[in-house]
C-alpha positions in Angstrom: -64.0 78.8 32.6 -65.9 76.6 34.9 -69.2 75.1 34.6 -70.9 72.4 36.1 -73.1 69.4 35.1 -76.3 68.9 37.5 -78.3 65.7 37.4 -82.0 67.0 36.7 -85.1 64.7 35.8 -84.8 63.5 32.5 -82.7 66.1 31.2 -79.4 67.8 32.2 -78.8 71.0 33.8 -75.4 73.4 33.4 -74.8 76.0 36.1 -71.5 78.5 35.4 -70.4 81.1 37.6 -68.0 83.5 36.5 -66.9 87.4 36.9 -68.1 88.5 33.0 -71.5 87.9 31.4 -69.6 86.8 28.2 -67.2 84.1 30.5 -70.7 83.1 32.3 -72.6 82.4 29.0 -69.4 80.8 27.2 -68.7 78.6 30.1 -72.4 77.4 29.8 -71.9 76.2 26.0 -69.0 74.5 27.2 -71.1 72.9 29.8 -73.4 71.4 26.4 -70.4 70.5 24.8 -69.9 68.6 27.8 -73.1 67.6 27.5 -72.6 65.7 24.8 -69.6 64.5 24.7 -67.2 63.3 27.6 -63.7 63.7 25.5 -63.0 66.6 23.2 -60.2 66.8 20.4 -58.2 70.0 19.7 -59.0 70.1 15.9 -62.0 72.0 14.2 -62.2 75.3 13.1 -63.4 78.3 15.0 -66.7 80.1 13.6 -68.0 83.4 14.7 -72.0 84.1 15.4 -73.8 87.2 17.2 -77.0 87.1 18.5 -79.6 90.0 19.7 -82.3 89.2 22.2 -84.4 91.4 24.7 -83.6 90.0 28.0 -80.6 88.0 30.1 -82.3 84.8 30.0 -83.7 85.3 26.0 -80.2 85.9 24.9 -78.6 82.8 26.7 -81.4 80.6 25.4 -81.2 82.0 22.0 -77.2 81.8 22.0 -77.2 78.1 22.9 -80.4 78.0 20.7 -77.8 79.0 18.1 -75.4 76.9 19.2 -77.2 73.4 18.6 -78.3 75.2 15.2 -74.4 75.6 14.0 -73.9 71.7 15.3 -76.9 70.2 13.0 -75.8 72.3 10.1 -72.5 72.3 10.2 -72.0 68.3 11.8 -69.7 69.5 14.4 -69.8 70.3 18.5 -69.2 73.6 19.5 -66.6 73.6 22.0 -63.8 76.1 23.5 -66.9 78.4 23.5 -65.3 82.5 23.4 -68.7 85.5 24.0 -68.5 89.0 25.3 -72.2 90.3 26.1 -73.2 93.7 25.9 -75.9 95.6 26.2 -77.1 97.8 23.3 -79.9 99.9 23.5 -82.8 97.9 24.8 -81.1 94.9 23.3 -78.2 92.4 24.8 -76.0 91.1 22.3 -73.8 88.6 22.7 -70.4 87.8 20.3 -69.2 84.7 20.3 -67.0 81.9 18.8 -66.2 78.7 18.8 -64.2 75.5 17.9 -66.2 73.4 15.5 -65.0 69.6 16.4 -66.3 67.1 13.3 -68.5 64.6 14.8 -66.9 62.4 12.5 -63.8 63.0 15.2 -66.1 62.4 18.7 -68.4 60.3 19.4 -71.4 62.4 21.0 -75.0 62.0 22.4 -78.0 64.3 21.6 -79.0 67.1 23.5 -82.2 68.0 21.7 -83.1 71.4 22.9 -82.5 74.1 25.4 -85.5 74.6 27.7 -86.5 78.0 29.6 -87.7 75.6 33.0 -86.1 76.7 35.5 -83.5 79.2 33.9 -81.9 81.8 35.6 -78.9 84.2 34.7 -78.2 86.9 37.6 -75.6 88.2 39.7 -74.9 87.4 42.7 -71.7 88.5 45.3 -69.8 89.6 42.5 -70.2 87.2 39.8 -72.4 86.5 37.4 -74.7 82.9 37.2 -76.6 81.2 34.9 -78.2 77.7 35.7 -79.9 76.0 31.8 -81.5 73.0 31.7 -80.8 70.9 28.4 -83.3 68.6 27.0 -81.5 65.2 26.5 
């Protein structure tokens, strides 16, 4: 998965471009794990979560939404991020996972909140992109 890391006023922005949906939205939780931390073990357990929103852009925010959620309760940073999206109805779900890395094991910054400026998730010449600013 790749993702990139955009300078943005004040904040942070992740854009990911990818073939699937799922690869575009899991390589933009990467991109906030990268956010917040520049090295990453390999320990941590992986954790499941689905979410249910009513449009492209609603379900990514909400997914990364969930995201930060799992990290404040749980006291670790998603990373290795895994998601297949679907549609479902008039819904999109999206399943995911994730590697839950201890902050007692990293040492991290905050990314306080994901923020709908600017957000975008379409497809474009046969790939999908998403482009999320994080507010840091």
């Amino acid at each position: 998965m790749s993702y990139e890391l955009r300078p943005h006023t004040a904040d942070v922005a992740v854009e990911a471009a990818e073939e699937s949906l799922g690869e575009t939205f899991a390589a933009v939780a990467d991109g906030l794990a990268a956010a917040t931390c520049d090295e990453i073990p390999d320990t941590g357990e992986r954790f499941s979560l689905t979410v249910r929103a009513e449009g492209l852009e609603a379900l990514l925010f909400d997914y990364l939404d969930q995201l930060i959620y799992e990290r404040d309760v749980r006291g670790v940073l998603p990373v290795a991020n895994e998601a297949v999206v679907r549609e479902d109805g008039d819904e999109w779900v999206i399943e995911a996972s994730a590697r839950g890395v201890p902050f007692s094991e990293i040492s991290a910054r905050d990314v306080k909140a994901v923020t709908y400026s600017e957000m975008r998730v379409e497809r474009t010449d046969g790939e999908w992109e998403a482009y999320v600013v994080l507010d840091v």
